[in-house]
N, C-alpha and C positions, 0 to 999 in steps of 0.2 A: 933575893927571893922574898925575904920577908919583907922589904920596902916595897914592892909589887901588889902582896898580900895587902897592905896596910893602904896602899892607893888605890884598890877596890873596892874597900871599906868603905874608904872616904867619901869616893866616889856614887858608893850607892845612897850612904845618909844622905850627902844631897840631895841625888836622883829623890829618896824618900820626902825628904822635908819639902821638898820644890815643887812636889805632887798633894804633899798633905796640905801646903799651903795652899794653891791652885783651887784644891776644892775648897778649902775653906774661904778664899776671899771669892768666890766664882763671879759674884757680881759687879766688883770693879773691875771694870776694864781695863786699869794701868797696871792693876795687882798681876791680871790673867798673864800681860806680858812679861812683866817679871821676874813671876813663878814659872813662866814655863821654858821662859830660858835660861832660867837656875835648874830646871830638870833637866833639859837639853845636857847644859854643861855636866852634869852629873851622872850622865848616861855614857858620853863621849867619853870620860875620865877614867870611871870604868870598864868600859870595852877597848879603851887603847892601854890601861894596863894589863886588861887581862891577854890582849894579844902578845904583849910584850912580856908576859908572863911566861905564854907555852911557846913561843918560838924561843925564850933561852931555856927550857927545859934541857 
């Protein structure tokens, strides 16, 4: 349960950082795709721990 907890976490600083970056490079092009599929992944991360959080409830 608490390694679930802590992959959510993780999960979201990504999702955060990958967004806070995003806008801040917004006008390189290579930046846009690499921040946003750092947020992608960080979205993914945690929404498939969180499911795997409440189905072992």
């Amino acid at each position: 349960m608490v390694i679930g907890i802590i992959e959510i976490i993780i999960g979201l600083l990504v999702l955060g950082a990958g967004i806070y970056y995003l806008v801040k490079e917004k006008d390189d092009k290579e930046s846009k795709k690499i921040y946003g599929i750092t947020s992608g992944v960080g979205a993914v991360v945690s929404v498939v721990a969180a499911v795997i959080l409440i189905t072992h409830l």
